[in-house]
C-alpha positions as CSV (number, residue, x, y, z in Angstrom):
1,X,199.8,144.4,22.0
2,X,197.0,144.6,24.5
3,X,196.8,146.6,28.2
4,X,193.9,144.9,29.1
5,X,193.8,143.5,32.9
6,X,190.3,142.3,33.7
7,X,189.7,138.4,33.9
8,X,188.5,138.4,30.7
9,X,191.0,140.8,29.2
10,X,193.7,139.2,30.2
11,X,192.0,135.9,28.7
12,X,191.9,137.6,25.5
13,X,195.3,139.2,25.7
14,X,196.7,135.5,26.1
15,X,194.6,134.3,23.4
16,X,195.2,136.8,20.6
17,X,197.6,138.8,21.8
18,X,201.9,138.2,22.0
19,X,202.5,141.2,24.2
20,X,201.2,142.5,27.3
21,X,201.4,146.4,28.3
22,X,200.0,147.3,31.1
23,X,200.9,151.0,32.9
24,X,200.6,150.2,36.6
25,X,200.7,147.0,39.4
26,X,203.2,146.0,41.4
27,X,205.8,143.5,40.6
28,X,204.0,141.1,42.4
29,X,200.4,141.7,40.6
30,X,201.9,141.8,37.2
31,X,203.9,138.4,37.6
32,X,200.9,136.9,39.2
33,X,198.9,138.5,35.6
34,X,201.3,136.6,33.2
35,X,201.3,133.4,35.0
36,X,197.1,133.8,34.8
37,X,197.7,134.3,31.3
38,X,200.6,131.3,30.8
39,X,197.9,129.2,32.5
40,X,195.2,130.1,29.9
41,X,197.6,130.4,26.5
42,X,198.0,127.5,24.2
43,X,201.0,125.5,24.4
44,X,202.3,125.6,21.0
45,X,202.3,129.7,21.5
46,X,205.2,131.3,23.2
47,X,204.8,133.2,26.4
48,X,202.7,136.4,26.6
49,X,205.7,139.1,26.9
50,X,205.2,142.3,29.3
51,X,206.1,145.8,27.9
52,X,205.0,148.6,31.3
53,X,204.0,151.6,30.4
54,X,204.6,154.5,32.6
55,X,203.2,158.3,33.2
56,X,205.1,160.9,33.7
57,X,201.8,162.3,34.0
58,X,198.8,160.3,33.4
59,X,195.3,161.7,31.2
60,X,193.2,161.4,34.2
61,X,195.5,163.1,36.5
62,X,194.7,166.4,37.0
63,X,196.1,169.4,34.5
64,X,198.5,171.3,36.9
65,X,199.0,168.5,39.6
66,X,202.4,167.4,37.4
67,X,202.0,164.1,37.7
68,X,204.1,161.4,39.2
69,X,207.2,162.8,37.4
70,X,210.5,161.6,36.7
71,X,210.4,160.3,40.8
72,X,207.7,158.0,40.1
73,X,208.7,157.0,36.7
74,X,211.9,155.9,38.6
75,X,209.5,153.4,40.8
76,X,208.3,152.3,38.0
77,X,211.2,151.4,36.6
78,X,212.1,149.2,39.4
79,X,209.1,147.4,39.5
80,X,209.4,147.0,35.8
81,X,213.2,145.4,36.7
82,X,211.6,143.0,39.0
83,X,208.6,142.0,36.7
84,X,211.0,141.0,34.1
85,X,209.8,143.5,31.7
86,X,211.6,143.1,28.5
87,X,210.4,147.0,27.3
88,X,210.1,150.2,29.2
89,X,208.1,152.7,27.7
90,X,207.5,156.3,29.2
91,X,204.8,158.6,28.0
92,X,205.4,162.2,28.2
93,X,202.4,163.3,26.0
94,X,200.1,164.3,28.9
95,X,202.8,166.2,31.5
96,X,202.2,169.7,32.0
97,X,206.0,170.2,31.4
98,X,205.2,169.9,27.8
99,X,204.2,172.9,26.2
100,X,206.1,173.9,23.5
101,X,208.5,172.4,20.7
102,X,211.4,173.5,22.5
103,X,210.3,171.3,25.5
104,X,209.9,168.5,23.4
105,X,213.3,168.9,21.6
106,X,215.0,168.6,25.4
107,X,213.1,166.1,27.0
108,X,215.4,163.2,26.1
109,X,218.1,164.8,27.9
110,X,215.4,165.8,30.9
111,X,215.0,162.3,31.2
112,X,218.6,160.9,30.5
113,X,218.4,160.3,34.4
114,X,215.9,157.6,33.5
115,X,218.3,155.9,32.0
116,X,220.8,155.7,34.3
117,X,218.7,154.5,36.6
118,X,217.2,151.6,33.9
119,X,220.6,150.7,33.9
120,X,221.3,150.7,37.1
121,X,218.3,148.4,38.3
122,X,219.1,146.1,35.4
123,X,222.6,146.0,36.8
124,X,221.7,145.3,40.4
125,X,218.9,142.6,39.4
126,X,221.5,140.5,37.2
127,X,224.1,140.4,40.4
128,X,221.2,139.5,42.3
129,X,220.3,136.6,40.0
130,X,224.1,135.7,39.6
131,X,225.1,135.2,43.2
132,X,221.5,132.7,43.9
């Protein structure tokens, strides 16, 4: 697994790598990424697959500022949908909302919403696909 996105990154990633996890671009960026890297992988080797990763609250964002939260998670959810991500993977390590074990023991059904909403976009994206 690799979340590399530079030219030469992604040249790696489709050389040595089978799965692709970046944790931001739009749909658009990250489709355009995997063709780059289709272009560049050998034939015999199957497609590089795409995993996004997404913040509730990123490192580098500042302690206190919360984050992009479950909102933004929810965007990226939908852009994951449209990429044709085959995994959705939400870190929760960095949010300021985590500060004790007791938070940790409720955050799955904090983010239960996220869920419904996975489910939801995945549901409206296959009708979508159906009726072309």
């Amino acid at each position: 697994m690799s979340g590399l996105r530079s030219a030469a990154g992604l040249a790696r990633t489709a050389a040595m790598f089978d799965i692709w996890n970046p944790s931001s671009g739009t749909a658009e960026a990250l489709l355009d990424r995997l063709q780059t890297m289709r272009e560049v992988r050998p034939d015999q080797v199957a497609p590089v697959r795409l995993f996004l990763r997404s913040y509730l609250q990123r490192p580098t964002d500042a302690v206190g500022s919360g984050g992009q939260g479950v909102d933004g998670v929810r965007r990226d959810i939908r852009t994951a949908v449209a990429a044709g991500a085959e995994q959705f993977i939400v870190e929760i390590n960095f949010w300021d909302e985590m500060r004790s074990t007791r938070d940790w023991a409720q955050a799955p059904a904090r983010l239960a919403t996220l869920l419904e909403s996975a489910e939801e976009e995945s549901a409206a994206a296959q009708l979508a696909k159906e009726s072309v």
